[in-house]
C-alpha positions in Angstrom: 17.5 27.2 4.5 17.0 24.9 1.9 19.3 21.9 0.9 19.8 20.2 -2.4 20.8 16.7 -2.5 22.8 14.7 -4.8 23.4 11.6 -6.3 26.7 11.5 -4.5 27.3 7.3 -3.9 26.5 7.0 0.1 24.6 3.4 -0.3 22.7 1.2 -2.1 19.4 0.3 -1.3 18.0 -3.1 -2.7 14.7 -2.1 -3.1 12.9 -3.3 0.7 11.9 -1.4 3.7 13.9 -0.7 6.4 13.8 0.2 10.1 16.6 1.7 10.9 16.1 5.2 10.0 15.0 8.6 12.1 11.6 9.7 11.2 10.9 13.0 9.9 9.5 14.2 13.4 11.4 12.7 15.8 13.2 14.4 18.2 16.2 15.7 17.2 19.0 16.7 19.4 19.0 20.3 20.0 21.5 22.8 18.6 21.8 24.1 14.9 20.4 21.9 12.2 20.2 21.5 8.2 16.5 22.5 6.7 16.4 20.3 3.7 12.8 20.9 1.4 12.8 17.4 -0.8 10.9 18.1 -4.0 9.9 15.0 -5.2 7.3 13.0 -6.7 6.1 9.3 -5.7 6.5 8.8 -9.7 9.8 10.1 -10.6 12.1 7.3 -11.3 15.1 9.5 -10.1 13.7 10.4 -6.6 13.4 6.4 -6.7 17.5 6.3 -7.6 17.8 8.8 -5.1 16.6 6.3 -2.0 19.8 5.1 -0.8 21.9 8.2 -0.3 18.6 10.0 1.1 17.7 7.0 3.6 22.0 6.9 4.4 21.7 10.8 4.6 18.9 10.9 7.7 20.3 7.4 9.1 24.0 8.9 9.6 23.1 13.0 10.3 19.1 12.7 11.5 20.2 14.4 14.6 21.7 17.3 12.3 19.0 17.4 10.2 15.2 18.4 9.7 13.2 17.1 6.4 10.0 17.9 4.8 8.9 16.4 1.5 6.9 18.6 -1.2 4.9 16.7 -4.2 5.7 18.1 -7.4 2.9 16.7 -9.4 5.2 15.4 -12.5 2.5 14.5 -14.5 -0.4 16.6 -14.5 -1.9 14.4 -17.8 -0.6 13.4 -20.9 -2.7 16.0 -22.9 -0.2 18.6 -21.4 2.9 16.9 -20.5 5.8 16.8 -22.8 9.6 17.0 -21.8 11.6 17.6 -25.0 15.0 16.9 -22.8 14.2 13.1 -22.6 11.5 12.9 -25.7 8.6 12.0 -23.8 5.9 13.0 -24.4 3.9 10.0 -24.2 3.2 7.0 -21.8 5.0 4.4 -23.6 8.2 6.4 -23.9 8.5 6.8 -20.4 9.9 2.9 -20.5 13.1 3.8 -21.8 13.4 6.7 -19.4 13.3 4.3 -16.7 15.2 1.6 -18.6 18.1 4.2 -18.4 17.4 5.2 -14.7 18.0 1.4 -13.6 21.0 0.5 -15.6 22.3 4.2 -14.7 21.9 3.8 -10.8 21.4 0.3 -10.3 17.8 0.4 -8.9 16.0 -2.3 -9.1 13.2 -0.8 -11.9 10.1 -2.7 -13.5 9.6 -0.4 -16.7 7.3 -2.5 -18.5 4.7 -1.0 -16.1 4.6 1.7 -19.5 3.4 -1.0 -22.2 0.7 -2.6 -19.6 -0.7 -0.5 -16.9 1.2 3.3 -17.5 -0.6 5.8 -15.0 -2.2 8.4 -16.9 -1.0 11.3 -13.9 1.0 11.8 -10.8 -1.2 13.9 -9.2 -3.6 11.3 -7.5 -0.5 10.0 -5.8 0.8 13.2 -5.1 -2.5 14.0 -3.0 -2.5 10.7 -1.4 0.5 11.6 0.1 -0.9 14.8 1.5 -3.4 12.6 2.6 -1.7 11.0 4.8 0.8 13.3 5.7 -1.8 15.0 7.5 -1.7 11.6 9.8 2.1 13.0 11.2 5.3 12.9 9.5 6.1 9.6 10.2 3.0 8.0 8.6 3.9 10.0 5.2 7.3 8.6 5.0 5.8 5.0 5.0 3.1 5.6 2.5 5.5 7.2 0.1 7.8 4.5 0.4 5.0 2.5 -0.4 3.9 3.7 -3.7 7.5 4.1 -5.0 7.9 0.2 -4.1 4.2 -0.4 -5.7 5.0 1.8 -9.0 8.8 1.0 -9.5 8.8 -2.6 -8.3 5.7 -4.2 -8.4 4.3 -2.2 -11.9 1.2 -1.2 -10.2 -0.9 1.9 -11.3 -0.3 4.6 -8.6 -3.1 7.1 -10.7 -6.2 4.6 -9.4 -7.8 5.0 -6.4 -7.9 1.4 -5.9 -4.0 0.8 -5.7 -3.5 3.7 -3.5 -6.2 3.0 -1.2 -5.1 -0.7 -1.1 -1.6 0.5 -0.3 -3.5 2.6 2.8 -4.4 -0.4 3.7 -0.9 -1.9 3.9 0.1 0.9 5.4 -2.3 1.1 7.9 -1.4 -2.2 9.3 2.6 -1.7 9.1 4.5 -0.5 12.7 5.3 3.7 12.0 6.7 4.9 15.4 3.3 4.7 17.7 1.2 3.1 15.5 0.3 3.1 11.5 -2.3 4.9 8.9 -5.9 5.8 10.4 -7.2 3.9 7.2 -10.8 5.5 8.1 -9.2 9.1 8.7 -7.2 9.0 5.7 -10.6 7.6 2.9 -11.7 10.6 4.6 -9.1 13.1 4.4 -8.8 11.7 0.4 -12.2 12.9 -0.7 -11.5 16.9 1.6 -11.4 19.3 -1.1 -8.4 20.9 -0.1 -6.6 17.8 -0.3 -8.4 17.1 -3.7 -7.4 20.7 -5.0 -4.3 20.4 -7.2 -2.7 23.4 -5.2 -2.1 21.5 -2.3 0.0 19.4 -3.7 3.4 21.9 -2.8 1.3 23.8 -0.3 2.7 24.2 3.1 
C-alpha cells in the first residue's frame, strides 16, 4: 500500500534538526501499519515545505507507520529539463519558484542560491543518498536532512562532490541511533557503479 501525503497544516518546522522523531527502522509496535513510499528529491523546494507535517506525521503515528524514501532525480541537466507549468526551464528561473514556495509555506528558503551557485542536476544528490542509505535507514534520514538544510538554507551546491562529501562528513560525526555515517564506507559506496548508475536512483 502506498500513501500520499499532503500539505495538510500539522506543524511548522523552523528550519533545524531535531531529535525527537522515530527513525525509519525502528521498531515499530506490532499489528497493522500504513506503507507510505515518499517520492522526493533532496532538491525540490516543496518536499522542503513538506518537512513539518512529514517529521509531525512519523513523530505522532511512527508506531502506525512504516517509511521509505525514493529519489526522483528532478533534474537530470538543464539541456533536458523544462517544466512549462512553472516556466522553468532554466537555472535562474528556479529563483522565483522558490521565492513562491517560501512565502507560500513559510519555509525559511535562500533562493538566491539560483543567481550564484545554481546546481546544474539533482541526480548527484539523489545518488548520495543511496549512498548512504545503504549505511541503514536511519543514517539516510540524517544525510537527507542534511542536504535540504545545505541547498535551501545555507545556498550551497548539492550537484558537487565536494559539498556532499563535506556534508558526509558532518554527518558522519552527528549521533543517528547507534552511531553516525561510515564516512570511509560511504566515499566508497559513492564511486560503486550501481550506485553511480542513474537507475538506482528509484530502484528498490
Amino acid at each position: 500500500m502506498h500513501a500520499t501525503m499532503t500539505g495538510a497544516d500539522m506543524g511548522r518546522d523552523d528550519g533545524s534538526n531535531s531529535s525527537m522523531m522515530p527513525s525509519a527502522d525502528s521498531d515499530h509496535s506490532t499489528g497493522w501499519r500504513v506503507a507510505v513510499t515518499y517520492y522526493t528529491d533532496p532538491l525540490c523546494s516543496w518536499s522542503w515545505a513538506l518537512e513539518p507535517q512529514w517529521r509531525r506525521l512519523r513523530y505522532e503515528f511512527g508506531d502506525q507507520m512504516t517509511w521509505r524514501y525514493r529519489m526522483g532525480g528532478m533534474i537530470a541537466d538543464w539541456h533536458s529539463f523544462n517544466d512549462p507549468l512553472n516556466s522553468v526551464s532554466k537555472p535562474v528561473q528556479m529563483g522565483p519558484n522558490w521565492f513562491q514556495v517560501r512565502v507560500v509555506s513559510g519555509m525559511p528558503i535562500n533562493e538566491r542560491l539560483w543567481h550564484e551557485d545554481p546546481p546544474d542536476s539533482s541526480y548527484p544528490a539523489c545518488l548520495a543518498f543511496k549512498a548512504a542509505e545503504r549505511q541503514g535507514s536511519a543514517v539516510a534520514e540524517q544525510y537527507l536532512r542534511l542536504l535540504r538544510e545545505a541547498v535551501m538554507l545555507e545556498r550551497r551546491n548539492i550537484a558537487r562532490r565536494d559539498v556532499l562529501l563535506a556534508l558526509a562528513a558532518e554527518c558522519a560525526g552527528a549521533d543517528v541511533g547507534k552511531g553516525g555515517l561510515d564516512y570511509a564506507r560511504f566515499t566508497r559506496d559513492l564511486a560503486e557503479p550501481q550506485t553511480l548508475d542513474a537507475r538506482a536512483i528509484a530502484s528498490e
